[in-house]
Structure formats: C-alpha cells, structure tokens
C-alpha positions as CSV (number, residue, x, y, z in Angstrom):
1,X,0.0,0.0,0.0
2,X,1.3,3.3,-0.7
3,X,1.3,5.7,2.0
4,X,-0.1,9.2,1.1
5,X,0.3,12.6,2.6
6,X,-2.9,11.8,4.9
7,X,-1.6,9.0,6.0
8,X,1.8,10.8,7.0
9,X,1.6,12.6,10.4
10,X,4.6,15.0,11.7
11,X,4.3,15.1,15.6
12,X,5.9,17.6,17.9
13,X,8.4,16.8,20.4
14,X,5.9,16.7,23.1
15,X,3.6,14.5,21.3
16,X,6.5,12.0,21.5
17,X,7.1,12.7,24.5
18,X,3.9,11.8,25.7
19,X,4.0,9.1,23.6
20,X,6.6,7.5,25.3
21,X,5.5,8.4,28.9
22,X,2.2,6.8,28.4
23,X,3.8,3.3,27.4
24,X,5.7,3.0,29.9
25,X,3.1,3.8,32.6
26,X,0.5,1.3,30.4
27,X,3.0,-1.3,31.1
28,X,3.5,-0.5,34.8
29,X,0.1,-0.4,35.3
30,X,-0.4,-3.6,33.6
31,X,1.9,-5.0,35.7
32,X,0.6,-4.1,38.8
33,X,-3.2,-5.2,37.4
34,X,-1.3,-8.5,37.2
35,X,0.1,-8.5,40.6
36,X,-3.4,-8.2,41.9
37,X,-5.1,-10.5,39.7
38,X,-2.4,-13.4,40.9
39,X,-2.6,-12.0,44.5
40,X,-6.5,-12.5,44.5
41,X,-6.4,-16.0,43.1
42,X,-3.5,-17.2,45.5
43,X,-6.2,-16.3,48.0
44,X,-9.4,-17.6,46.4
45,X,-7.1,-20.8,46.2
46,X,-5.6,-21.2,49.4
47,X,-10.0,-21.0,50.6
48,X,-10.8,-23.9,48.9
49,X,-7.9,-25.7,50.4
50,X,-9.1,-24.3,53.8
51,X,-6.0,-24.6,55.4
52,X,-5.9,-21.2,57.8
53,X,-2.3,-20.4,58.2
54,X,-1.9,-20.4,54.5
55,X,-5.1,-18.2,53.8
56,X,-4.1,-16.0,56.4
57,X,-0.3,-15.1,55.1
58,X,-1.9,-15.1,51.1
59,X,-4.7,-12.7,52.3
60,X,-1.8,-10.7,54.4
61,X,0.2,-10.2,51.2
62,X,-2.7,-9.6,48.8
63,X,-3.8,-6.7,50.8
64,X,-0.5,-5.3,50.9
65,X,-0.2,-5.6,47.1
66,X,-3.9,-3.9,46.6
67,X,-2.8,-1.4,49.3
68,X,0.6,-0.3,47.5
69,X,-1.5,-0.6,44.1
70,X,-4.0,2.4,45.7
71,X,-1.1,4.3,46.9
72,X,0.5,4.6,43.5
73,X,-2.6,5.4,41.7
74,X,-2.9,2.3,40.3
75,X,-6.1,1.6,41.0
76,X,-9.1,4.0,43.0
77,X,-9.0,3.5,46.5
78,X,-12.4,2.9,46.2
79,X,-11.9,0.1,43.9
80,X,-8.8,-1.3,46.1
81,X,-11.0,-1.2,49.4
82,X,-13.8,-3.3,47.3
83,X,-11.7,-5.9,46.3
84,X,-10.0,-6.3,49.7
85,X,-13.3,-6.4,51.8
86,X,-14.7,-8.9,49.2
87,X,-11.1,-10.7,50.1
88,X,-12.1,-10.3,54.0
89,X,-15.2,-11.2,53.6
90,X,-14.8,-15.0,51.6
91,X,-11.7,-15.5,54.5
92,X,-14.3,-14.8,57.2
93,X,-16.6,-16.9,56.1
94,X,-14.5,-19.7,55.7
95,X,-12.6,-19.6,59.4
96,X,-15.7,-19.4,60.4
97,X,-17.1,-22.3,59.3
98,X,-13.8,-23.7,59.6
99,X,-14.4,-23.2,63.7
100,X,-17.9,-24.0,63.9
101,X,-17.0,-27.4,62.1
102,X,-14.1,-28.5,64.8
C-alpha cells in the first residue's frame, strides 16, 4: 500500500514525549493489574484448600499488594478497598465455618 500525505503525520516533540510516557506507565500499570489479579487467586485458592495459616499469610500479602497498588494510583482507593473487603469477607466466612466445624 502506498502511503499518502494523509496518512503521514509529523508530531511535535511533546507529542512523543507523551507518547513515550504513556507506554511505559501502560506497562507499569499492567503489571501491577497482574500483581493483583495473581494476588486475589493465590487467595481464592488457598480458601478452597481451607487450610488457615496459609489463607491468612496469602490474604496478608494480597492486601499489601492492593494497598501499594491504591497508593500509587494504580487503582481508586475505592476500587482497592472493594476488592480487599470482598477478600475479608470469603476469608471470614471460611474460618468461620472452619471453627464451627471443629
């Protein structure tokens, strides 16, 4: 295909710029998204297994990992405070019946 002069854009220095600076956040903040995605499942995961010394040191470090995430401006705090009291909430329920059981 031949490229034509409408195809052909010239771009300031600042558009570059930008350019730049919004790849390499996109792939921080990719990054982190995955962080917190694995996080969540190590914890999902170590529920089903019901074993609570495990849940408890997986839910430990996904919060810190959702915490940090909110800090940066990863994610809203909003959102980071949903997903960890959705966490809190599947934990509790399990130690719960966890201790009603023994």
């Amino acid at each position: 295909m031949a490229t034509t002069r409408s195809t052909i854009k010239k771009r300031s220095k600042s558009v570059l710029k930008r350019i730049r600076q919004s790849e390499k956040r996109r792939l921080r903040n990719q990054s982190w998204e995955t962080k917190i995605k694995t996080s969540i499942k190590k914890v999902e995961e170590a529920i089903s297994k019901k074993e609570k010394e495990i849940v408890q040191n997986v839910l430990n470090e996904a919060v810190k990992i959702i915490s940090k995430a909110a800090a940066k401006g990863i994610i809203h705090k909003n959102t980071a405070s949903r997903k960890i009291s959705r966490l809190m909430k599947k934990v509790n329920s399990v130690l719960a019946s966890s201790t009603s059981n023994n």
